[in-house]
C-alpha positions as CSV (number, residue, x, y, z in Angstrom):
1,X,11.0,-18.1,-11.3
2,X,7.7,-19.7,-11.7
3,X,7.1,-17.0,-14.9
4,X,10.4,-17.3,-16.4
5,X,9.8,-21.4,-17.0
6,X,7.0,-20.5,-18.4
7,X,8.0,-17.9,-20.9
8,X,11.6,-20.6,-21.7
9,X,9.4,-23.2,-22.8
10,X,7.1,-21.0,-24.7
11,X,10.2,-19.8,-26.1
12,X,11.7,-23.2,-27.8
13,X,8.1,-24.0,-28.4
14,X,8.5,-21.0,-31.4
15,X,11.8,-22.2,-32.1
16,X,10.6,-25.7,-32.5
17,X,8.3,-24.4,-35.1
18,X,11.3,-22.7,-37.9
19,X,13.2,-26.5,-37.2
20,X,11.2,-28.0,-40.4
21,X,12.7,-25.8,-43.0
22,X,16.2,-26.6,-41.2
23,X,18.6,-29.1,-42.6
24,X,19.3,-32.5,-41.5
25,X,22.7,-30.8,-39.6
26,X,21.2,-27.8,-38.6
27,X,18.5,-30.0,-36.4
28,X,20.9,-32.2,-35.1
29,X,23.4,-29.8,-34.1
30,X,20.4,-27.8,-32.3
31,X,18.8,-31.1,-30.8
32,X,21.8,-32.0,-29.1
33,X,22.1,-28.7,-27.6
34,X,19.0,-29.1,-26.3
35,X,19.5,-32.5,-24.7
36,X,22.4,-31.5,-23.2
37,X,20.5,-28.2,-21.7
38,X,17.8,-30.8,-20.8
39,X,20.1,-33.2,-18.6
40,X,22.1,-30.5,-17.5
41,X,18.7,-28.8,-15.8
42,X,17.3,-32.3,-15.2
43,X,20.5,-33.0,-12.3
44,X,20.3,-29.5,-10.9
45,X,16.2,-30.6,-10.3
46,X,17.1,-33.5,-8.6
47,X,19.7,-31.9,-6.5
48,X,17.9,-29.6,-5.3
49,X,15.0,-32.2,-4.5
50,X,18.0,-33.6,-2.3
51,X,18.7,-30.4,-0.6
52,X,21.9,-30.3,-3.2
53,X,22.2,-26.6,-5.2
54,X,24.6,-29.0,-7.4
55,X,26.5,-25.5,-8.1
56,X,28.7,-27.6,-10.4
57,X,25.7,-27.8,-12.7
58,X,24.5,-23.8,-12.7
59,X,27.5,-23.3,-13.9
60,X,27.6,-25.4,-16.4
61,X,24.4,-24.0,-17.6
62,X,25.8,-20.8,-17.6
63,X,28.1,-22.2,-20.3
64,X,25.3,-23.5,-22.3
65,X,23.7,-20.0,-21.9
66,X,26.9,-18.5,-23.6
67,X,27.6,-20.7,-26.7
68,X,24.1,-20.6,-27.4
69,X,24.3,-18.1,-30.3
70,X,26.6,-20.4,-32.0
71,X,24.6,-23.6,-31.6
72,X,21.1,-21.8,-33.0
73,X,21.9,-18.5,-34.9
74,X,22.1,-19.9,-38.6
75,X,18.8,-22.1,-37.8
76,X,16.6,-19.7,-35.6
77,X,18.3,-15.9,-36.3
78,X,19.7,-13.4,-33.9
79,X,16.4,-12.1,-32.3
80,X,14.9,-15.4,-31.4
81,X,18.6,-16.4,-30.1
82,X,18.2,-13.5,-27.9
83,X,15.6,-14.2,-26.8
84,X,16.0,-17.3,-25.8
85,X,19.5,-16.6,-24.4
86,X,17.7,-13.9,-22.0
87,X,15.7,-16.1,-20.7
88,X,18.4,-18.7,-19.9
89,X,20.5,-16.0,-18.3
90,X,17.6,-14.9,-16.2
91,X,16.7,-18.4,-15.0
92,X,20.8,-19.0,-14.3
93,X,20.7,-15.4,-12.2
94,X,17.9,-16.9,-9.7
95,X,18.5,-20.7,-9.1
96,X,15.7,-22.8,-7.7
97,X,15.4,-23.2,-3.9
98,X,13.2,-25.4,-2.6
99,X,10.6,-28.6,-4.2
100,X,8.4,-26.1,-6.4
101,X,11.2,-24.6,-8.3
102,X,12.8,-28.0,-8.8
103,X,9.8,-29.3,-10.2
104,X,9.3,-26.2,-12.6
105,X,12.4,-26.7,-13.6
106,X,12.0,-30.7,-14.0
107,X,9.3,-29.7,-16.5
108,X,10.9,-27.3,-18.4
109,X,14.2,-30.1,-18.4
110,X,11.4,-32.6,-20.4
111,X,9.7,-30.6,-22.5
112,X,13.2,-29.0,-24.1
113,X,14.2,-32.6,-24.2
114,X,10.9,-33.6,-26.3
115,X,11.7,-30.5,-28.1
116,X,14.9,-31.8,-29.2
117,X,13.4,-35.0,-29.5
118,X,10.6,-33.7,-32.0
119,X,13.2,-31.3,-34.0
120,X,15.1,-34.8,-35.0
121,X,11.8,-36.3,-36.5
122,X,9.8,-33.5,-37.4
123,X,9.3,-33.5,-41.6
124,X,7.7,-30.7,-43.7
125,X,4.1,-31.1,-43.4
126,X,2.9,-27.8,-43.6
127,X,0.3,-26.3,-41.2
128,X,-2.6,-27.9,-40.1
129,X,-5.3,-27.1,-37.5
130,X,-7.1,-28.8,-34.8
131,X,-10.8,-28.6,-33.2
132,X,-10.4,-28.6,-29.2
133,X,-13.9,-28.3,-27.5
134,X,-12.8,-26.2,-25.2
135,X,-15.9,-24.3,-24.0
136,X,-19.5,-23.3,-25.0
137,X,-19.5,-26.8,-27.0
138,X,-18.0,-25.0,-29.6
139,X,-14.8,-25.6,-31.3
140,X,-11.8,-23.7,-30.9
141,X,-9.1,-24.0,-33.6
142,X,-5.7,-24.3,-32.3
143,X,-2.6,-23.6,-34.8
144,X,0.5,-25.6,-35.1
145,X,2.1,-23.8,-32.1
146,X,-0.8,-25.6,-30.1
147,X,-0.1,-28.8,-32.0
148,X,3.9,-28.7,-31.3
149,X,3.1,-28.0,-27.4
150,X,0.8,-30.9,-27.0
151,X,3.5,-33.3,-28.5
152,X,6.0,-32.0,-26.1
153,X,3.6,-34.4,-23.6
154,X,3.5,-37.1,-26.0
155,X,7.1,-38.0,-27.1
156,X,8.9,-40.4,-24.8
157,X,11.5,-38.9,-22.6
158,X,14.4,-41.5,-22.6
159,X,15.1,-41.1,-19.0
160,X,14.1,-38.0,-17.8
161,X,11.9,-37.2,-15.9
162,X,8.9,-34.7,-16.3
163,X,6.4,-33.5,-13.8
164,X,2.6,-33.3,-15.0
165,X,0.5,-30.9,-12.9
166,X,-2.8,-32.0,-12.1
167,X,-5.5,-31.2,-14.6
168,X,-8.0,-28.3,-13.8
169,X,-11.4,-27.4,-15.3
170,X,-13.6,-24.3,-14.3
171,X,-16.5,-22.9,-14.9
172,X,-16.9,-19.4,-15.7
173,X,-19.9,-17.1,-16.1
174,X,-20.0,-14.4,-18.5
175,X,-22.5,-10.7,-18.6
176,X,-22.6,-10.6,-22.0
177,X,-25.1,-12.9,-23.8
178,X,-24.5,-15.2,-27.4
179,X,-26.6,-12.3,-28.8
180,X,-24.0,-10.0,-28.9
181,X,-21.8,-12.2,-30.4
182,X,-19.9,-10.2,-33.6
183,X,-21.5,-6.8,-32.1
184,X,-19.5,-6.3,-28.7
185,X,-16.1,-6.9,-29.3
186,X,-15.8,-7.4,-25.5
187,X,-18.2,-10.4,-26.2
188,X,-14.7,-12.2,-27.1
189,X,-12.6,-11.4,-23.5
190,X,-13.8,-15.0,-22.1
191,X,-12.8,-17.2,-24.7
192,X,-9.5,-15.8,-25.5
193,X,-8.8,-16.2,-21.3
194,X,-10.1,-19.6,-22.2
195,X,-8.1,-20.2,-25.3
196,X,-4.7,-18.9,-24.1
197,X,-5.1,-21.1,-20.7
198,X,-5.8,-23.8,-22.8
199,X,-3.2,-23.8,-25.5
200,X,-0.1,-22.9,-22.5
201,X,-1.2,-25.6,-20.6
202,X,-1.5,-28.0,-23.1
203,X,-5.3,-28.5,-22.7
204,X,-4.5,-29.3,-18.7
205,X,-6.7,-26.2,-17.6
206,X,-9.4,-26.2,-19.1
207,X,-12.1,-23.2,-18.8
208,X,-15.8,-23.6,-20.0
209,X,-18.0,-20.1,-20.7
210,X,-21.2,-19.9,-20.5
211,X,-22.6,-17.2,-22.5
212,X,-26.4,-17.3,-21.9
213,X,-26.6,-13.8,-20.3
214,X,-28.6,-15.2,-17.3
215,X,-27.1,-13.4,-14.7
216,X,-26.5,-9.6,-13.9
217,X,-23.2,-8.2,-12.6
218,X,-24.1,-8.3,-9.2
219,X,-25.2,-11.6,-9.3
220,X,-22.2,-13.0,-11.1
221,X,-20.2,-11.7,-7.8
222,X,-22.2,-13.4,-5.5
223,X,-21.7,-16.6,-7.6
224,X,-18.1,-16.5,-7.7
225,X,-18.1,-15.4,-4.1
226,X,-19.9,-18.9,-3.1
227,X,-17.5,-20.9,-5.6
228,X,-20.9,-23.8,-5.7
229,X,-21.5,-23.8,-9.5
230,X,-19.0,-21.5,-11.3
231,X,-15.0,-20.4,-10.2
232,X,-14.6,-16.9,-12.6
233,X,-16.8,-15.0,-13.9
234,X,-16.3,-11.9,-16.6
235,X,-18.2,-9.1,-15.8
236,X,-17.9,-5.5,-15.0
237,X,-18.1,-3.2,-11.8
238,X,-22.3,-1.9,-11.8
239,X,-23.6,-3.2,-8.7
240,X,-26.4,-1.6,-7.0
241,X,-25.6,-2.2,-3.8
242,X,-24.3,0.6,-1.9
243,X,-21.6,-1.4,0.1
244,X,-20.0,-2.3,-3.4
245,X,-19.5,1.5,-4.2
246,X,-15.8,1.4,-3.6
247,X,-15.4,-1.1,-6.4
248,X,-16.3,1.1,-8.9
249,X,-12.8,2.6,-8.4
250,X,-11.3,-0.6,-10.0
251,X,-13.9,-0.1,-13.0
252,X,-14.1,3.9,-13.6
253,X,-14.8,6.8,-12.4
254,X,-16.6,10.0,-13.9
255,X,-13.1,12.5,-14.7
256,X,-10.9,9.9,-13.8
257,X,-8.0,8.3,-15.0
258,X,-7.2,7.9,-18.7
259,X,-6.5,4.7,-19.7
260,X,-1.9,4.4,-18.8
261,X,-3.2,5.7,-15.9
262,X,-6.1,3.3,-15.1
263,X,-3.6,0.4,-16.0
264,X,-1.0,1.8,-13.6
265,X,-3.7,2.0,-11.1
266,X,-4.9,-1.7,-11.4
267,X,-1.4,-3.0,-10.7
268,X,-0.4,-0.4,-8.0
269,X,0.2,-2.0,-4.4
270,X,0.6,0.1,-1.7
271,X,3.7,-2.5,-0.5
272,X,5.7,-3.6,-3.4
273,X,5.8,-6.9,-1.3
274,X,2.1,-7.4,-1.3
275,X,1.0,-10.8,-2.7
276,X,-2.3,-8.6,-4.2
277,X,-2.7,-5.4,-6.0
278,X,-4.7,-2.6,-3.8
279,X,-7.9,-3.0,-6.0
280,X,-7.8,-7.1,-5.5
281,X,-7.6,-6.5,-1.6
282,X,-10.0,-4.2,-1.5
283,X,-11.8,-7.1,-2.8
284,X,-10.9,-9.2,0.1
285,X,-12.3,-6.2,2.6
286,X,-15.9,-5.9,0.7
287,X,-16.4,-9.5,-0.9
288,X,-14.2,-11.6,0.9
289,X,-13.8,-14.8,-1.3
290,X,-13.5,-13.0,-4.5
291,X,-10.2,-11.9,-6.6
292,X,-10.4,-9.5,-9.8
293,X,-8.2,-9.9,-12.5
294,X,-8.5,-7.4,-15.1
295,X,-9.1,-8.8,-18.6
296,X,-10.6,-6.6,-21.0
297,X,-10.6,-2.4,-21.5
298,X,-12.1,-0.2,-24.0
299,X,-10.2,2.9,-23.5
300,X,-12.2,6.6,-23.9
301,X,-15.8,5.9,-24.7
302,X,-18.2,8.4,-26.3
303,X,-20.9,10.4,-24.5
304,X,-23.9,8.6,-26.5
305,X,-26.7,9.0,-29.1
306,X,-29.6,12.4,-28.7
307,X,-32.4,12.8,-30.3
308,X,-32.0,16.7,-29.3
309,X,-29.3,19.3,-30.2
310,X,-27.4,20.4,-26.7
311,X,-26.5,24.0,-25.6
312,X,-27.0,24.1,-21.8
313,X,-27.5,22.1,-18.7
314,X,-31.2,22.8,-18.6
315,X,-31.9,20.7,-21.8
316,X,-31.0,17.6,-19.4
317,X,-33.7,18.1,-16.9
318,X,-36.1,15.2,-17.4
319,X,-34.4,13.8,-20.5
320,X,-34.8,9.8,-20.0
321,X,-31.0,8.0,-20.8
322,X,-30.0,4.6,-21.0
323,X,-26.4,4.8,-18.6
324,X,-25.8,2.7,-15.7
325,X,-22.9,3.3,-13.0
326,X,-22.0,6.2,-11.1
327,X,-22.5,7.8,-14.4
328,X,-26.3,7.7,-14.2
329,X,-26.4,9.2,-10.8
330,X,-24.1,12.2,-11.8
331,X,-26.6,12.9,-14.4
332,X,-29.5,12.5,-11.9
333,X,-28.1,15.4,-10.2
334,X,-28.9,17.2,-13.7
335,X,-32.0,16.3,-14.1
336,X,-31.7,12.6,-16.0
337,X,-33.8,9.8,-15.7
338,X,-31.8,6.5,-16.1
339,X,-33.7,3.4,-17.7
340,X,-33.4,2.2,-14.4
341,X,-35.3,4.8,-13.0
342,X,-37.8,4.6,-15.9
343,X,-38.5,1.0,-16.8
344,X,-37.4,-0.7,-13.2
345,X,-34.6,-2.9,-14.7
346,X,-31.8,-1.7,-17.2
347,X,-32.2,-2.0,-20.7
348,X,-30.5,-5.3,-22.2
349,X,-27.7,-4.6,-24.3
350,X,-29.0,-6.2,-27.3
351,X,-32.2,-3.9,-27.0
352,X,-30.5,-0.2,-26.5
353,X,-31.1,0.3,-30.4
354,X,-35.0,-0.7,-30.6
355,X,-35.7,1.4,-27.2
356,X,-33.8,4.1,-28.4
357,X,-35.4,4.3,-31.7
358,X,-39.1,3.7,-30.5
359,X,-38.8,3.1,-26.9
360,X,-39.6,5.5,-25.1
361,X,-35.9,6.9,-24.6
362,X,-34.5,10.1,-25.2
363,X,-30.4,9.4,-25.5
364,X,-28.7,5.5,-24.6
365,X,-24.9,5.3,-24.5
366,X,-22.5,1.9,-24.7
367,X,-18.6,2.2,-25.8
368,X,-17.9,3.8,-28.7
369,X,-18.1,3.6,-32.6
370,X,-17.6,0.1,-33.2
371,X,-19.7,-1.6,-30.8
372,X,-22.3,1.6,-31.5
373,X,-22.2,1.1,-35.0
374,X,-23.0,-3.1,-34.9
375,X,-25.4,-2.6,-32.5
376,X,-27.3,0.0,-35.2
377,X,-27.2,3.1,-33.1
378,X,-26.5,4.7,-35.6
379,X,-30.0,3.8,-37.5
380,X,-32.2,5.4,-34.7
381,X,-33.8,8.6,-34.5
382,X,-30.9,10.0,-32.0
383,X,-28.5,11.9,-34.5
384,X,-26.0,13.7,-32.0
385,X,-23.4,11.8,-31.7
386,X,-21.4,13.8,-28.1
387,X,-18.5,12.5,-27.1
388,X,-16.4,12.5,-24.8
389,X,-17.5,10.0,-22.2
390,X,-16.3,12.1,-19.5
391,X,-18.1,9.1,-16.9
392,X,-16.2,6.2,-18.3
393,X,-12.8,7.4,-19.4
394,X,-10.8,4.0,-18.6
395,X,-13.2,1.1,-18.5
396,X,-12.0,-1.9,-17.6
397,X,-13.5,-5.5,-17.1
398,X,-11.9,-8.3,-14.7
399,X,-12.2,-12.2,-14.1
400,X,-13.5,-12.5,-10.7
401,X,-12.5,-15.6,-9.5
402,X,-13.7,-17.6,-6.2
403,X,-10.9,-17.6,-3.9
404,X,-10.9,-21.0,-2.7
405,X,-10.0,-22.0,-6.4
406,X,-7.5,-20.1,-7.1
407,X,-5.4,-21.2,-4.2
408,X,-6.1,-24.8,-4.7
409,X,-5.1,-23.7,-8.3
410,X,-1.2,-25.4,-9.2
411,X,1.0,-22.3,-9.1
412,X,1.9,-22.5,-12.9
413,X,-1.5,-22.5,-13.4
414,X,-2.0,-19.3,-11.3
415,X,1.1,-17.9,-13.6
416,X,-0.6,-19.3,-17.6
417,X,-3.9,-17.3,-15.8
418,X,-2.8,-14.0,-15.3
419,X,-0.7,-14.2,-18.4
420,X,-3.4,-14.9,-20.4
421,X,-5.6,-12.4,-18.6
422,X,-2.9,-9.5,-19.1
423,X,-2.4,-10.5,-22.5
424,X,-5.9,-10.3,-23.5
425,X,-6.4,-7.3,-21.6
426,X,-3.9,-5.2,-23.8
427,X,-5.0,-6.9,-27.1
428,X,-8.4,-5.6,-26.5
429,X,-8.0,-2.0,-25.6
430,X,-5.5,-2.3,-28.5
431,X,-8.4,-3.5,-30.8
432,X,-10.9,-1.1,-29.3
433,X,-8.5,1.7,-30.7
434,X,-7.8,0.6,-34.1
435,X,-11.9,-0.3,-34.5
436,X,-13.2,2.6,-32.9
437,X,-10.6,4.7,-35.9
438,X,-12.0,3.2,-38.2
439,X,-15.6,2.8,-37.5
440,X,-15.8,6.3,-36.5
441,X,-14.5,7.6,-39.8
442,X,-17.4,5.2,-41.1
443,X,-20.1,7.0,-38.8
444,X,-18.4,10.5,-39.7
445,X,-19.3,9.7,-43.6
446,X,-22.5,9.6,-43.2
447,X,-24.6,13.2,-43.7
448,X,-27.9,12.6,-41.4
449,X,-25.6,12.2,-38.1
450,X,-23.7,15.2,-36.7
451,X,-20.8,14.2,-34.3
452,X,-20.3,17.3,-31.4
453,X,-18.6,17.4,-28.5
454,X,-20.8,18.4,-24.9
455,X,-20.7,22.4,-24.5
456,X,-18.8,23.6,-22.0
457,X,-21.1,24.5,-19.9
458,X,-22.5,20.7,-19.3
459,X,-19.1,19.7,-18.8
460,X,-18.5,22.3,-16.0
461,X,-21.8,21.5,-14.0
462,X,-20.9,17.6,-14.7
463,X,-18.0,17.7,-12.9
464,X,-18.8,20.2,-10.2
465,X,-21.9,17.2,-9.5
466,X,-19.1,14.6,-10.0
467,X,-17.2,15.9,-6.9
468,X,-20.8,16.6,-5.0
469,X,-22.0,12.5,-5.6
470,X,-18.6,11.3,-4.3
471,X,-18.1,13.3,-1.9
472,X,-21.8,12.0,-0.5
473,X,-20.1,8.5,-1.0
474,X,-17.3,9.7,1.2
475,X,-20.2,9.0,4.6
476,X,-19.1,5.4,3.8
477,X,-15.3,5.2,5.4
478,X,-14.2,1.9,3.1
479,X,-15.3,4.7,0.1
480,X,-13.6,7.7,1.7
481,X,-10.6,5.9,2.4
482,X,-10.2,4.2,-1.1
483,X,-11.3,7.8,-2.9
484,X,-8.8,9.3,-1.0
485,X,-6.1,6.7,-1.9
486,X,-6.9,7.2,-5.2
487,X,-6.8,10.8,-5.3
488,X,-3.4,10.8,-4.0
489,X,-2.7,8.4,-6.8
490,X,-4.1,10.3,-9.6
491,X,-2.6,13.6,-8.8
492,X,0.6,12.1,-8.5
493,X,0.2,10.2,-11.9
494,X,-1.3,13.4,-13.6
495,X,1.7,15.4,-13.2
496,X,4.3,12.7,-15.0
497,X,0.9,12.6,-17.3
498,X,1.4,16.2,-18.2
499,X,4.9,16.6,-18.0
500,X,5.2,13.6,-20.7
501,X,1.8,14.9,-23.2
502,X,3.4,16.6,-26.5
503,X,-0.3,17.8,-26.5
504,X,0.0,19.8,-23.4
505,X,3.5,21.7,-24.3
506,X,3.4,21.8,-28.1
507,X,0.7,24.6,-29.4
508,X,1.6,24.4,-33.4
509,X,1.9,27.9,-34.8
510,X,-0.9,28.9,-36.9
């Protein structure tokens, strides 16, 4: 019910936004819709508070619900009506039970009521923007949607009632440092979480990002874990710590899943009654105080940047790579020397192009075009281009967030969090597929870099080694159980994976 509040008011929040250009009649016809919505979900609120389902009222609702098409079409149009409508109908098909609902819905009976409120007075004054410090003492720029849901908190309500949740400010930690700003497009996952809490909860959540790169992955877990300083952190699954190796299934995994199948995976539960997804309580098993929410994907990656031509297998022994992960100790099995093995610590991100070109390095890897082609990758002495990144076929990057937060956290707050997590999420591996196009095309154009796919042959003894490595993982029983888990999973996906690929029934004739 919690969600469907949430998504109502976001809802008149747009409509409230096409009122301007409305006439006089038009807004007042719409506003007292509204107010009458408003009161009518304001008494159910209040009965319910009582222990009174005030039936009488849900069904007056349901009336409003109907002739709502004729009180907003002309103003607002069919789809938005819909829309809107939906929503109604869905609220009106699971009424609120107990205190929590009631007070969603005492919030939702105000802010339609400022909404109405704000339609009457609102004049054409165009679009304007506002700074809102929100995190790294930067300024983010909220639009007039962000304007409109602020003033649903600042118009007086003329006896109604609305609920404010208590306000909320966190701390998160991100892996990726200021350097990388306009280079990794990931760089950006943090402050649109950030942004989207912010602007849904009318600045009442507010999440600050450090970006100084001072911490490593594993170190941003333990610092959620203890909850002290920060209360999420964005980061990705390489940990070096052996008992963390199950984890890596929530990140990716050398042949795995593709990325539908990878996003499937992150939301599978083994009970559909679960109050966590499988990955976020395997979480509770190995960290215990920690809970993932995914946030950011890149999709297929590429295999990386050589300086030499491949043919065979043998051409890998004692070739020096920058690759972290489960990737790097596949490879090892081949021969390859990670820069962790070679230098002691990983290379920084914002150095793979210098120690690639002069470094003492033989082949580096990252994501994919874009982020390869920002970072200059494509200006070093490596010239092969191989793809695919058969080790990372579905990254993905979560929120980590300390446990003793989140369930202090107001529950609409947990709800505007995930949103804004999910939607950020998809916008991301959406971007990462229309860059990558386009930058590859750009990479593709030029004549000194040849782009080749791995021979056969490396791919065959990569993922014969892939099975060996994991199957050595398997001695750990929290690994063998989740591999196994997950193998069940995958073969099951794979088949409605092929059965659904035009690719894999559809051979055009030559």
């Amino acid at each position: 019910m919690l969600a469907d509040f949430l998504q109502f008011t976001l809802k008149l929040i747009e409509v409230g936004e096409r009122m301007s250009s409305s006439s006089k009649v038009d807004r007042q016809r719409i506003a007292t819709y509204f107010q009458q919505v408003s009161q009518c979900m304001l008494e159910i609120a209040e009965g319910v508070k009582k222990g009174n389902s005030r039936a009488d009222k849900w069904g007056e609702l349901e009336e409003y619900s109907a002739s709502l098409p004729r009180s907003t079409r002309k103003a607002i149009g069919m789809e938005k009506e819909n829309e809107i409508s939906l929503l109604l109908e869905r609220m009106i098909r699971n009424p609120p039970t107990n205190s929590d609902d009631a007070k969603e819905l005492g919030i939702a009976s105000g802010r339609l009521l400022a909404l109405a409120n704000r339609i009457l007075t609102d004049s054409d004054k165009g679009h304007q923007n506002v700074g809102n410090r929100v995190s790294d003492n930067k300024p983010i720029m909220i639009s007039r949607r962000g304007i409109l849901f602020a003033g649903l908190a600042s118009v007086p309500l003329a006896g109604a009632a609305i609920y404010y949740n208590k306000p909320a400010k966190w701390k998160m930690v991100s892996f990726l440092n200021e350097k990388l700003k306009g280079k990794v497009h990931l760089y950006n996952v943090p402050f649109l979480v950030a942004k989207r809490v912010y602007e849904m909860t009318n600045g009442r959540f507010i999440i600050e990002v450090d970006t100084t790169g001072k911490m490593r992955t594993e170190e941003i877990l333990e610092r959620v874990k203890s909850g002290k300083e920060i209360q999420c952190g964005f980061s990705g699954i390489y940990y070096e710590d052996p008992m963390y190796r199950p984890l890596f299934f929530g990140c990716a995994i050398p042949f795995g899943l593709n990325q539908q199948e990878q996003t499937a995976w992150l939301s599978y539960k083994k009970n559909p009654n679960d109050t966590y997804t499988y990955m976020q309580t395997l979480y509770q098993k190995l960290v215990k105080g920690v809970i993932p929410f995914p946030a950011g994907a890149t999709g297929g990656q590429m295999g990386g940047w050589f300086k030499s031509k491949l043919s065979s297998p043998s051409q890998l022994q004692g070739l020096k790579m920058r690759i972290p992960g489960l990737g790097a100790d596949v490879l090892a099995e081949l021969g390859v020397k990670s820069d962790k093995a070679v230098f002691g610590n990983p290379i920084a991100i914002d150095e793979i192009s210098s120690k690639l070109d002069n470094g003492g390095i033989d082949a580096a890897e990252w994501i994919g075009p874009h982020d390869d082609f920002m970072l200059n990758l494509h200006k070093t002495g490596a010239k092969y281009y191989y793809y695919p990144g058969w080790w990372e076929p579905s990254t993905t990057f979560d929120m980590q967030v300390n446990e003793e937060s989140w369930t202090s956290l107001h529950p609409e707050y947990k709800s505007v969090f995930k949103a804004a997590c999910h939607e950020t999420y998809q916008e991301i591996l959406s971007d990462y597929d229309r860059l990558n196009s386009f930058y590859l095309e750009k990479i593709r154009s030029r004549k000194d870099i040849e782009i080749l796919p791995f021979p056969t042959a490396i791919m065959q003894r990569a993922e014969a080694e892939t099975s060996k490595v994991l199957r050595i993982y398997d001695s750990n029983p929290v690994f063998r159980e989740v591999h196994n888990d997950w193998l069940l999973f995958k073969s099951q996906r794979r088949l409605w994976t092929d059965l659904t690929s035009i690719n894999r029934v559809h051979t055009p004739q030559s």
